[in-house]
C-alpha positions in Angstrom: -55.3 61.4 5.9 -54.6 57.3 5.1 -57.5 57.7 2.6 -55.9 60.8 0.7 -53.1 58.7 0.9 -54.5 55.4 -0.6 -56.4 57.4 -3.2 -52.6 58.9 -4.3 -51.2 55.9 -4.8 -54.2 53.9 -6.3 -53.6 53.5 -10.0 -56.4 54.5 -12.3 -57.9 51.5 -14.9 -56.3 53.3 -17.8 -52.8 53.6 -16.2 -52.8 50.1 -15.3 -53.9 49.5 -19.0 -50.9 50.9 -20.2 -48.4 49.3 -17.6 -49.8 45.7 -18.8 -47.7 44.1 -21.7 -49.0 44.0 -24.8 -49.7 40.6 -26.2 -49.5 39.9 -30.1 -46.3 39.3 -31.9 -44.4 41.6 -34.2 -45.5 41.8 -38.1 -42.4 42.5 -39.9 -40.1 39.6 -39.1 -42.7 37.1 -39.4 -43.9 37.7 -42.7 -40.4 36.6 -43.7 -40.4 33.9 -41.7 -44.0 32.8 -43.3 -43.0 33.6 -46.8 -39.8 31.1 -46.1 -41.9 28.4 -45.1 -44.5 28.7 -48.2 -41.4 28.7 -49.9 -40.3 25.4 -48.7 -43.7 24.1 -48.5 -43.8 25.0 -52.5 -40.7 23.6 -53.0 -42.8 20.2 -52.2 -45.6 20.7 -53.8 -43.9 21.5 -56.9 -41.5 18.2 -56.8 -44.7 16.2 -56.3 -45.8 17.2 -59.7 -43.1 16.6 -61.6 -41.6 20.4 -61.6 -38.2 20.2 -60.1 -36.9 23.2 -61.3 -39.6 25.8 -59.6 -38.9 23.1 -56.5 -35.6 23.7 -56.7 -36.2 27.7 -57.3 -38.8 27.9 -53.9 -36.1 26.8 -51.6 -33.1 29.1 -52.6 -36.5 31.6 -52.3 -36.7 30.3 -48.8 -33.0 30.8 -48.0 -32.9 34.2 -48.9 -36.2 34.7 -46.7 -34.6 32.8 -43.9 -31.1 35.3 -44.4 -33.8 38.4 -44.3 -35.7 37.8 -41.1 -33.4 37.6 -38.4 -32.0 40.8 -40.1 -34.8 42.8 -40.5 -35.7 41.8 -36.5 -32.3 42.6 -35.3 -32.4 46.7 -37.5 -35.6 46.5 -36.1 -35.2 45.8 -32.4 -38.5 43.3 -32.9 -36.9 40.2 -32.0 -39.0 37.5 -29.4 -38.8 34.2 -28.2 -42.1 33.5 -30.6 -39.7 34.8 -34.1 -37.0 32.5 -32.7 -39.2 29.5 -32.4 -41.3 30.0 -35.2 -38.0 30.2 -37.4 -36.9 26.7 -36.4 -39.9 25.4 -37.2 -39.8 27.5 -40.7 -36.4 26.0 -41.3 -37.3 23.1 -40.6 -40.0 22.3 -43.2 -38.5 24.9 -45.9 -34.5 23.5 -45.2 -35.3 19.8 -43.9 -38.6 18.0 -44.8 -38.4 20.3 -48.1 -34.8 19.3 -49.8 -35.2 15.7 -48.6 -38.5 14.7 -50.5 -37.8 16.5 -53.7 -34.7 15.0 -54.0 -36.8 11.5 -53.2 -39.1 12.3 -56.1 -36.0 13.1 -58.2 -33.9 10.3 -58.1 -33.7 8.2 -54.4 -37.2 6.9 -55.1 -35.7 4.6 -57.7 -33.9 3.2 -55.1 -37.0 1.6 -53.0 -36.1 1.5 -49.3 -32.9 2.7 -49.4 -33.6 5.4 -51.1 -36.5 6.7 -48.5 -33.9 6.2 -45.6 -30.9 8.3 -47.2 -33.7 10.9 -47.4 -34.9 10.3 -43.9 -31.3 10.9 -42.7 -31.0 14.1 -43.9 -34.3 15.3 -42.6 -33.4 14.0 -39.7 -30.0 15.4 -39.5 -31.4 18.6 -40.3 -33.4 18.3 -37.3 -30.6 17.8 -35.3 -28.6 20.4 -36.3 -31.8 22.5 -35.2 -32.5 21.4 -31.8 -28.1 21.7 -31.2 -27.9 25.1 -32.6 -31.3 26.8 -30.6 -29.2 24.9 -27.6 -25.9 27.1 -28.3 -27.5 30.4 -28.6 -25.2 32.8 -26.8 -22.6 30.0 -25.6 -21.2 29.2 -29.6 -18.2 31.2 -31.2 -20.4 33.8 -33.7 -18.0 33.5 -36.3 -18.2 29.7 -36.7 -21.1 27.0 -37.3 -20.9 24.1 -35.8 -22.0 21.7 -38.3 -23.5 22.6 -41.7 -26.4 24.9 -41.9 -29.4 23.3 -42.8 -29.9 26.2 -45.3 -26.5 25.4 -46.8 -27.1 21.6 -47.0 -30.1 22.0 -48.4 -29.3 24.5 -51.4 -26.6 21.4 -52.0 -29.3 18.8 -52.4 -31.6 20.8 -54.5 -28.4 22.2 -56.2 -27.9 18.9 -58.0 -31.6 18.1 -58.4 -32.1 21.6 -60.6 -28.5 20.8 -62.5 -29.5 17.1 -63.1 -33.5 18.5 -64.0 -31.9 20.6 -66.6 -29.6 18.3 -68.3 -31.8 15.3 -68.2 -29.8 13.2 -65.6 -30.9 9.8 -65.3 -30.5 6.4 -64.5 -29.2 4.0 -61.5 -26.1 5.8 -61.1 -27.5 9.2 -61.2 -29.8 7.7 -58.1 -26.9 6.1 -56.6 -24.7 9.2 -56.5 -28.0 11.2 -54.9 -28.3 8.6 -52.2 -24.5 9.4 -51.4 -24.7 13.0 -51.6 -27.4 13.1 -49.9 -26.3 10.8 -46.8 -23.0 13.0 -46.7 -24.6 16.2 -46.6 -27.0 15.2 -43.4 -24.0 14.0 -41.5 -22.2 17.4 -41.9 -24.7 18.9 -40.6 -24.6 17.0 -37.3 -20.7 16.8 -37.3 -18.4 19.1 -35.3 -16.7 20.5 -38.4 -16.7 24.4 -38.5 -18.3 26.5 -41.1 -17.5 30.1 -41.3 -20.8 31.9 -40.5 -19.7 35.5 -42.1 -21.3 37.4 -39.4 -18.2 39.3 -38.4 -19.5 41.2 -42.0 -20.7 44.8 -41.1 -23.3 45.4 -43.5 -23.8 49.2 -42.3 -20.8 50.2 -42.3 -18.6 51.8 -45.5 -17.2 49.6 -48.2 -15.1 50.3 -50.6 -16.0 51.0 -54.2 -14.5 47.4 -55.0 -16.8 45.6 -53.3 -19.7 46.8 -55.0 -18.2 45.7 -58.4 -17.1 42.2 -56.2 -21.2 42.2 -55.6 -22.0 43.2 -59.5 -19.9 40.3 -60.6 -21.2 38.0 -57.9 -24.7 38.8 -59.7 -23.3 38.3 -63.4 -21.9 34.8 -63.0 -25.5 33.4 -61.4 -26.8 34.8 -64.2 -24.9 32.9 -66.7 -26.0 30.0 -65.5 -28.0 29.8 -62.0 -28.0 26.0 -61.2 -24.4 25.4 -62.1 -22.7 28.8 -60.3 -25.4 28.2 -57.4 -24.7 24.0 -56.6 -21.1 25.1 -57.5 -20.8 27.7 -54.6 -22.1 25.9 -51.8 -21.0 22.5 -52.7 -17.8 24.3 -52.5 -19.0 25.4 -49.7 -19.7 22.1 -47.9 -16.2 21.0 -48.6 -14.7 23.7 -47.1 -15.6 22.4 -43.8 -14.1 19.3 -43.8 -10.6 20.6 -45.9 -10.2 23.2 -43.3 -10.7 20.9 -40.1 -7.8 18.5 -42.3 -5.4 21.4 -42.5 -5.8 23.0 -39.0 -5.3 19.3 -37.4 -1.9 19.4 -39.7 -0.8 22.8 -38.6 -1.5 21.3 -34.7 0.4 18.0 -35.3 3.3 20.4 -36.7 3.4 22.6 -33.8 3.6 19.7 -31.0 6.3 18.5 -33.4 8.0 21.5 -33.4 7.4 22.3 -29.6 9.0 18.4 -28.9 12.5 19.1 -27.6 
């Protein structure tokens, strides 16, 4: 009776097959993840041969692979701890190493020494920004970044190195001005100043029939002029950080004033 028993409950080779987890990683999310770090791995190439502007073009490339990924995981229920890690390290190279040395070949190597370490802080503060945000996964406010994206800083970098390719920027000033854009746009990244994230948007969800002409129009004025409208937007952007942390510490003074007997 024990042994009909034992033979019951023994599990045969194929069930225990199917019971094991499968090991691998999923397809889907990770070719957008690879194409965003040939992108960025492009991106230098290109700048080390002289062509800025298809530098300049890989990484916005990588951004928009970097936006599709997590996406296309998430509609796809394929996330894994291997997508999340290997996308740090994608946005790292394509968002960090990337923007930093072809703005070097640009315009900070005319600088010498100085102009290696204001490229050095912003690979490094894209590092940072990085390691804090994989740290604040599930503690942060969603609707708010804590710092600067990296993808954001860097389309701000190569923003001005595809406007200055295009209209023949040159000179010490031009290199002195990098230096300082450059330098400013690593330490957002680290700072505490908020960013809206945009991820309150519901992409599945109805729209009305202005926001596709919104979108349509979004599309026309790129097209008039790509590195202009593109440095434009998320320079504007990067400010908006900073302005908006000035004007809610206003509103706060005000209200203890006002809260004072």
């Amino acid at each position: 009776m024990e042994d009909d028993v034992a033979e019951t409950n023994a599990e045969t080779p194929a069930e225990e097959h199917e019971k094991r987890p499968r090991r691998g990683i999923y397809l889907l999310p990770n070719l957008f993840t690879t194409a965003c770090l040939f992108a960025g791995f492009y991106a230098i190439v290109a700048s080390m041969n002289g062509r800025f502007e298809a530098a300049a073009i890989a990484i916005y490339i990588a951004m928009v692979m970097d936006g599709l990924d997590g996406r296309v995981a998430r509609m796809t229920n394929t996330q894994s701890a291997f997508g999340a890690e290997y996308d740090s390290l994608a946005d790292m190279v394509s968002f960090g190493l990337a923007p930093s040395l072809v703005m070097f070949q640009w315009a900070l190597a005319d600088l010498g020494k100085l102009g290696w370490l204001g490229a050095f802080i912003f690979t490094a503060g894209a590092a940072l920004r990085l390691a804090r945000f994989n740290t604040q996964v599930g503690i942060a406010d969603k609707r708010y970044f804590q710092g600067l994206p990296s993808p954001a800083a860097a389309a701000v970098v190569t923003g001005m190195v595809w406007v200055g390719h295009d209209y023949q920027w040159h000179g010490h000033g031009v290199a002195v001005l990098s230096l300082l854009l450059t330098v400013a746009v690593g330490a957002l990244m680290v700072s505490n100043v908020r960013y809206q994230s945009f991820k309150e948007l519901d992409l599945k969800g109805k729209v009305p029939f202005v926001a596709i002409l919104a979108v349509v129009l979004v599309f026309v004025l790129v097209s008039i002029d790509p590195p202009q409208v593109l440095f434009a937007a998320f320079f504007l952007y990067a400010v908006s950080g900073p302005v908006g942390t000035l004007v809610s510490l206003r509103r706060r003074r005000a209200q203890r004033r006002d809260e004072r007997p």
